[in-house]
C-alpha positions as MATLAB code, in Angstrom:
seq = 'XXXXXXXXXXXXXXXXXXXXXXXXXXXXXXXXXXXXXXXXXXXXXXXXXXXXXXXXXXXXXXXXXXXXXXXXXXXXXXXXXXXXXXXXXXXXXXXXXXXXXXXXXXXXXXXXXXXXXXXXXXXXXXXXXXXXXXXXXXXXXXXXXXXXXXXXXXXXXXXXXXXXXXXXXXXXXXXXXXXXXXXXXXXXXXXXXXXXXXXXXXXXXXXXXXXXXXXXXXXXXXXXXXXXXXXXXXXXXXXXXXXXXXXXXXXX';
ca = [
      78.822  124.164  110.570;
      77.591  127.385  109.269;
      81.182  128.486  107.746;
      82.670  125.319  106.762;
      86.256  125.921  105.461;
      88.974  123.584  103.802;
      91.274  122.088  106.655;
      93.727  119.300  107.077;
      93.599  117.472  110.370;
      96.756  115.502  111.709;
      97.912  114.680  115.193;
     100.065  117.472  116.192;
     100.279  121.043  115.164;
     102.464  122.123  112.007;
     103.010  118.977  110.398;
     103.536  119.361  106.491;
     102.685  116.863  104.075;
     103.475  117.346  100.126;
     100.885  116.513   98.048;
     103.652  115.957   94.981;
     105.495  113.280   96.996;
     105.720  110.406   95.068;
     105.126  108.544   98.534;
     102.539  109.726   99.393;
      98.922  107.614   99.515;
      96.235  109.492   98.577;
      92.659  108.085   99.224;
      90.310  109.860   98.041;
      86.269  109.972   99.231;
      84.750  112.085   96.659;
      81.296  112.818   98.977;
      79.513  114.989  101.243;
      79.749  113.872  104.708;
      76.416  112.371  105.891;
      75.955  108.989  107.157;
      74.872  106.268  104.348;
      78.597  107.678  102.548;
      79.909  105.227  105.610;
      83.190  107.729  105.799;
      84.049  105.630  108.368;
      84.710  102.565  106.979;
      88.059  104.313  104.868;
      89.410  105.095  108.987;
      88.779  101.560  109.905;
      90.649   99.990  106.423;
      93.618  102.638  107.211;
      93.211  101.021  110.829;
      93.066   97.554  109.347;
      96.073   98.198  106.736;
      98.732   99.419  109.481;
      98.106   96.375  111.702;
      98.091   93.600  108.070;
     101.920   93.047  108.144;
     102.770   93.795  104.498;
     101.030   96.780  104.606;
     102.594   97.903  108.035;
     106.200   96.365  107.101;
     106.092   99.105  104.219;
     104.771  101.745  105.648;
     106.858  101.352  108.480;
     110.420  101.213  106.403;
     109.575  103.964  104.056;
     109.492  106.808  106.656;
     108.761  109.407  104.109;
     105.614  107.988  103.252;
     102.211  109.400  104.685;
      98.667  108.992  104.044;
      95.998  111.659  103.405;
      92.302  110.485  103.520;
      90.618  113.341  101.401;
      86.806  113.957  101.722;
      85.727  116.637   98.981;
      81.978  117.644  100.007;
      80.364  119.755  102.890;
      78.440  118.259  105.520;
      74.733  119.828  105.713;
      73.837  121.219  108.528;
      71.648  118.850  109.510;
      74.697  116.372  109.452;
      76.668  117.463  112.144;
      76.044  113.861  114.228;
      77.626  112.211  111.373;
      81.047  114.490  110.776;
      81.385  114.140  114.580;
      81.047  110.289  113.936;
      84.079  110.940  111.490;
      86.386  112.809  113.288;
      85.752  110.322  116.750;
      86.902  107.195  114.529;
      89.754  109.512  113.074;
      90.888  110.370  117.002;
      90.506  107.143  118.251;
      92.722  105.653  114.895;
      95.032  108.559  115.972;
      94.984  107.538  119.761;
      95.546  104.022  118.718;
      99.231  104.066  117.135;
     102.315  105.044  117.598;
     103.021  108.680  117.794;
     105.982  108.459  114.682;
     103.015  106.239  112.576;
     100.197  108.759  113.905;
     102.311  111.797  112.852;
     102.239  110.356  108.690;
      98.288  110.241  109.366;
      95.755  113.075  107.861;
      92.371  113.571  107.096;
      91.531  116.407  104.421;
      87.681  118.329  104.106;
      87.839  120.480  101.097;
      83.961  120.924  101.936;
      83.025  121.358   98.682;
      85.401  123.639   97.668;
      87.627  123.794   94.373;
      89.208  127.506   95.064;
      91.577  129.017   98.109;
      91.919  132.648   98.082;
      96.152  131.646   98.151;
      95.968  130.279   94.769;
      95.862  133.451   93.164;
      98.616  135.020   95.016;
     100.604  131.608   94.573;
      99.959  131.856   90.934;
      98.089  128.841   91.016;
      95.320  127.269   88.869;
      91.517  126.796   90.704;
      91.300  122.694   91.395;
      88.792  120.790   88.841;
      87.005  117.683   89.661;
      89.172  115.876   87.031;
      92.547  117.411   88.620;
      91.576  116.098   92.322;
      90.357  112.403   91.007;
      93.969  112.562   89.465;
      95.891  113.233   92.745;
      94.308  109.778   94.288;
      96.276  106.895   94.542;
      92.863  104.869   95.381;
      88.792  105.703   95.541;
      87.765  105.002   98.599;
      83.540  104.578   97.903;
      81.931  102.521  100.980;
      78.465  103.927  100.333;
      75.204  102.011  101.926;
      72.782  103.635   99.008;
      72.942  105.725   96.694;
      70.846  107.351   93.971;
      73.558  106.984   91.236;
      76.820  106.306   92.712;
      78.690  108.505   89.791;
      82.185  107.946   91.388;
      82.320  104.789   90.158;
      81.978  106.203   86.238;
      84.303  109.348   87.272;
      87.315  106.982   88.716;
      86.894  104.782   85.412;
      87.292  107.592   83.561;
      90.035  108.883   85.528;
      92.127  105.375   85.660;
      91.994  105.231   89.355;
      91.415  102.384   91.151;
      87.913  101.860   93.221;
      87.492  100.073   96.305;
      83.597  100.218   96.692;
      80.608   98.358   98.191;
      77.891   96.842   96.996;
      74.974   99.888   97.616;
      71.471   99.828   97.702;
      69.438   99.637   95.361;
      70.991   96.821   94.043;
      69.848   97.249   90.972;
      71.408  100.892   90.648;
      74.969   99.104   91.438;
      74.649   96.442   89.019;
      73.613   98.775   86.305;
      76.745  101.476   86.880;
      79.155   98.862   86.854;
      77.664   96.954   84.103;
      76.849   93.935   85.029;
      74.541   93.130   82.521;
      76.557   94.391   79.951;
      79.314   92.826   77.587;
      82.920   91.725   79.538;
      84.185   95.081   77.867;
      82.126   97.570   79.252;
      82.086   96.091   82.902;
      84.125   98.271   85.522;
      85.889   96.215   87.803;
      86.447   96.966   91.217;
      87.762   96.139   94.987;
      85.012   94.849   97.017;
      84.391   96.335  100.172;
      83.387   94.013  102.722;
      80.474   94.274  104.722;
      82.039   92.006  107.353;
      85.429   92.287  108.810;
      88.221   92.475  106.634;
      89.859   89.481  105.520;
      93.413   88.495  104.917;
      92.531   88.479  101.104;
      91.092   91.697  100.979;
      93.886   93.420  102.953;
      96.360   91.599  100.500;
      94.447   93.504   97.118;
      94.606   96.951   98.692;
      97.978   96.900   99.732;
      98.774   95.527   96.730;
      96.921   98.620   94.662;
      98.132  101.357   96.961;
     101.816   99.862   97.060;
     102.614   98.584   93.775;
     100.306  100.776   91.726;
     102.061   99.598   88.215;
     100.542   96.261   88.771;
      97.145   97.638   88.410;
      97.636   99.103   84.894;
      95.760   96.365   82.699;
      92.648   97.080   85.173;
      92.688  100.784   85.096;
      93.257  100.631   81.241;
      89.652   98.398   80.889;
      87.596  100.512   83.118;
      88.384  103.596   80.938;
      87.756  101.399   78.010;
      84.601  100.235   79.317;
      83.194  103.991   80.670;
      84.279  104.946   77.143;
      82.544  102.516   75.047;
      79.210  103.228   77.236;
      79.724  106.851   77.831;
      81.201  108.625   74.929;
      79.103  111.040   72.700;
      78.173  108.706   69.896;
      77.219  105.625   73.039;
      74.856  108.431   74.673;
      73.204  109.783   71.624;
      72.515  106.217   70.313;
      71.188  104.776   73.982;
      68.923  108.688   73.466;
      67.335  107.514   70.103;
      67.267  103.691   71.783;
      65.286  104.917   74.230;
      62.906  107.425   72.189;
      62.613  105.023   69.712;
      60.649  102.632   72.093;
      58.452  105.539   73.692;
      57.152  106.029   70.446;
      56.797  101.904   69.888;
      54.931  101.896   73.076;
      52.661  104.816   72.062;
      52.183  103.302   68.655;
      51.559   99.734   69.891;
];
């Protein structure tokens, strides 16, 4: 807890998995780990995917194909219960399959961290924000509140698909996704369920992590929509919107 460091965790020692395979499915939590992010919700969809036979029937015939669950932030010290909860629902997803499934199965903490002391000597470039949303196949967001929930505007922006709950306030989720705004600017998104997953549900992600080209015409409005509400000219406007009736309201 006190020197958290980027590791993968998988079920055996020295398995490899290539984060330029083009089978590979990348979810993507982009979060500290504490408890309202609900981190594990994402173990108990991957649970819920390889026992939905069209997700499992893939899966299962494309043996190259793996799956990295990817949380990005640290977990504060304070936090520890709640990484512990993590890595028992990871175990016991682990304990529950079959060892050649289990083996394709990891779970990725970069704690916070955008730089490896390799990537100099590799010749590589430090990791942005922007270049790790772009690695995800899907945005995995099952958050019980949050004070923004700027994930949401950053996977818009980033053409990724979202599979996210409904958070508290309710108000605060409305108003990032737009729902009182025009068609245009709403972002559209998976729903996750608060119950058990249905049929229906399981049907839409497989669908968006196995036959991503279907999802095009969805990713292509949310970046029109976070565009037309967040661009330069949309922010300074809603600025002098918003001065403009301070002063009406000082004035009155």
């Amino acid at each position: 807890m006190e020197n958290q460091r980027p590791c993968v965790l998988a079920v055996e020692d020295d398995l490899r998995v290539d984060p330029q395979s083009k089978t590979l499915l990348y979810l993507l939590q982009p979060t500290r780990v504490i408890a309202r992010k609900r981190i594990e919700k994402d173990i108990h969809l991957i649970h819920a995917l390889l026992q939905h036979p069209p997700f499992r029937n893939a899966f299962e015939n494309k043996t190259d194909m793996q799956l990295v669950l990817h949380i990005t932030g640290p977990t504060p010290i304070e936090h520890q219960a709640d990484l512990e909860t993590v890595l028992h629902a990871f175990s016991a997803l682990l304990a529950a399959l079959p060892r050649p499934i289990a083996r394709r199965l990891f779970m990725a903490f970069s704690v916070g961290n955008e730089n490896h002391s390799c990537f100099e000597r590799l010749n590589f470039q430090p990791l942005s924000i922007e270049s790790i949303y772009r690695m995800a196949t899907a945005i995995v967001f099952p958050s019980q509140t949050e004070g923004r929930g700027l994930p949401i505007v950053e996977a818009s922006a980033s053409r990724i698909p979202l599979i996210c709950s409904r958070y508290e306030p309710e108000e605060v989720f409305a108003g990032v996704v737009g729902e009182h705004l025009p068609p245009e600017q709403q972002i559209q998104y998976t729903l996750f369920p608060e119950a058990d997953f249905t049929s229906a549900f399981l049907d839409d992600v497989s669908q968006l992590l196995l036959q991503p080209e279907s999802n095009q015409a969805l990713l292509d409005h949310n970046y029109h929509a976070v565009s037309l509400r967040y661009r330069t000219e949309a922010m300074s406007q809603a600025f002098e919107d918003l001065m403009r009736s301070l002063w009406d309201k000082m004035n009155a």
